[in-house]
NUTOR-211645 format. One record per residue (C-alpha): residue number from 1; x negated, y, z negated; residue in three letters. Coordinates in Angstrom, 2 decimals, always signed. Each point is the difference from the previous one (the first is absolute). Layout:
N
[NUM [X Y Z] 'ALA']
...
//
This chain:
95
[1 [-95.08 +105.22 -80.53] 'UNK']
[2 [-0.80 -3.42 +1.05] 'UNK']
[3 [-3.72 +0.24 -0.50] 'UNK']
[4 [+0.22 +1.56 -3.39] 'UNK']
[5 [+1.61 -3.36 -0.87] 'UNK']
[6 [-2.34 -2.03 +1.51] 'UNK']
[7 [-2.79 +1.77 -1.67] 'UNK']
[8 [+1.69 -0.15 -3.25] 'UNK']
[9 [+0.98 -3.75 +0.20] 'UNK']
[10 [-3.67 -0.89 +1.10] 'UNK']
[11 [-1.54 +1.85 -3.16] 'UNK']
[12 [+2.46 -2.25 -2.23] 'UNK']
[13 [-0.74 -3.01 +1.93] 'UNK']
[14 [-3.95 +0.51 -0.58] 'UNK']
[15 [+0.47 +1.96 -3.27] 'UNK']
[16 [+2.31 -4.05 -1.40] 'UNK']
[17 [-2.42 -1.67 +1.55] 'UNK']
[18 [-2.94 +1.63 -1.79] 'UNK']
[19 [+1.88 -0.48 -3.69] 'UNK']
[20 [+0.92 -3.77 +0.61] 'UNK']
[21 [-3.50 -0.71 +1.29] 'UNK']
[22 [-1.46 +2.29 -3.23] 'UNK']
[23 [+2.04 -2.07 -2.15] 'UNK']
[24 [-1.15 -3.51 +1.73] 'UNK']
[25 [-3.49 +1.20 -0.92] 'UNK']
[26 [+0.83 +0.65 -3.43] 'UNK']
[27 [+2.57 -2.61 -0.53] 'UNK']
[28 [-1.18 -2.08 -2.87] 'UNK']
[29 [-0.29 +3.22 -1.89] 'UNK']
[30 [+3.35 +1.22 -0.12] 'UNK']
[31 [+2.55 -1.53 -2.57] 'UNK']
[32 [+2.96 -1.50 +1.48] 'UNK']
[33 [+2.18 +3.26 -0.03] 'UNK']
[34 [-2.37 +2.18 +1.17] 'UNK']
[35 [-0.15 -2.53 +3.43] 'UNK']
[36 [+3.32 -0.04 +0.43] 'UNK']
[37 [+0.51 +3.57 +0.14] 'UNK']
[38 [-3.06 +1.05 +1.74] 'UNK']
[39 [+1.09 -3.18 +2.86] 'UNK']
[40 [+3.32 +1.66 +0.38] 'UNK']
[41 [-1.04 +3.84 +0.32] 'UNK']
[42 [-2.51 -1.67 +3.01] 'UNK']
[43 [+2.98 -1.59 +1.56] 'UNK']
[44 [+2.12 +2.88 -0.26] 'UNK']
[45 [-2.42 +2.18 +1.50] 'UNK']
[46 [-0.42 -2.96 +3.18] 'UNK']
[47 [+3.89 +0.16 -0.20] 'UNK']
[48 [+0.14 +3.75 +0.74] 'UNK']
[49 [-2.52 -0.03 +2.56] 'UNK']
[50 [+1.39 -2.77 +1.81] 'UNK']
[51 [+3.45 +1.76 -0.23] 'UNK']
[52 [-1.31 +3.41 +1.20] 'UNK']
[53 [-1.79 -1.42 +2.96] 'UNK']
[54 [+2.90 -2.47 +0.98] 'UNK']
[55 [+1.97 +3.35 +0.07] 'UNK']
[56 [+2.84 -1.28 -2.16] 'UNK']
[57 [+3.07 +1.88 -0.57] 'UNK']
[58 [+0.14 +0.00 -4.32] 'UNK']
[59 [-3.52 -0.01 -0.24] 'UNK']
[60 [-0.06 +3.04 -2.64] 'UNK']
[61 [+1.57 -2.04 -2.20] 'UNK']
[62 [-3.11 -1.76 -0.92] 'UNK']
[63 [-2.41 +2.74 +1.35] 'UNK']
[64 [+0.98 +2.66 -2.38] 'UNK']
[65 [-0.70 -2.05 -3.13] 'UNK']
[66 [-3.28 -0.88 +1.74] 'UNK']
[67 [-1.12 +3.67 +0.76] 'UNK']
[68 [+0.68 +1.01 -3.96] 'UNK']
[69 [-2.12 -3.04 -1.30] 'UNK']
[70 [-2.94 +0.66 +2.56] 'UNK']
[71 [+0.26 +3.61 -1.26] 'UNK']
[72 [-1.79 -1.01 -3.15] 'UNK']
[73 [-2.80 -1.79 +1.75] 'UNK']
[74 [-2.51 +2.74 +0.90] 'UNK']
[75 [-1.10 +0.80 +2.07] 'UNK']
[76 [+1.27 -2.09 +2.90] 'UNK']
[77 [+2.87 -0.92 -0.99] 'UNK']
[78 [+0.97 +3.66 -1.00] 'UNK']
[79 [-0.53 +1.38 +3.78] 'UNK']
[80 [+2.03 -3.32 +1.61] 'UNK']
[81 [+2.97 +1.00 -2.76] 'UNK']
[82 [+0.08 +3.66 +0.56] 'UNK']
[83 [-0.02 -0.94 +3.92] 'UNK']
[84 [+2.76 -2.50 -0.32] 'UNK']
[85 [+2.57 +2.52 -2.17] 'UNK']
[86 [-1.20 +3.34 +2.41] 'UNK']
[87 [+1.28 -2.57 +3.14] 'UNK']
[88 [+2.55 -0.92 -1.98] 'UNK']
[89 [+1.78 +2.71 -1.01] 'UNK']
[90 [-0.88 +1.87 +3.33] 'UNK']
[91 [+1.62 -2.62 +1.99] 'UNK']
[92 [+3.27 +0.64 -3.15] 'UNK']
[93 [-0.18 +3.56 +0.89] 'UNK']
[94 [+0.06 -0.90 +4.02] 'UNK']
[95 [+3.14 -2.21 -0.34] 'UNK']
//
């Protein structure tokens, strides 16, 4: 169970990584909304990550609103969501 976390939380950390460092490229482009949001979705992603590989207790509560927005990024992010909420509700089912 452990390494399905650790997986997980290393595909978020890489996967907020790659959309603050898209949006550093692009960053005189985007309006000031746009930024904003597109700054926080990166650190939430870095947030979940870091949370699944510190192997914190709650850390579904910001995981599972991570999985269903990187559901709509295919195809990437669709395979690292789908993972996330299989473990998830596997472990559920377990406890």
């Amino acid at each position: 169970m452990k390494t399905h976390k650790r997986i997980i939380g290393i595909c978020w950390i890489i996967f907020g990584a790659l959309i603050l460092s898209l949006l550093a490229l692009k960053f005189d482009q985007l309006l000031g909304p746009a930024a904003v949001a597109g700054v926080l979705v990166g650190l939430t992603f870095l947030a979940a990550g870091f949370s699944l590989v510190a192997n914190m207790r709650r850390s579904s509560w910001i995981c599972l609103p991570c999985s269903a927005l990187s559901l709509f990024t295919f195809p990437i992010g669709t395979v690292i969501g789908a993972y996330y909420l299989w473990f998830y509700f596997k472990v559920e089912r377990v406890s």
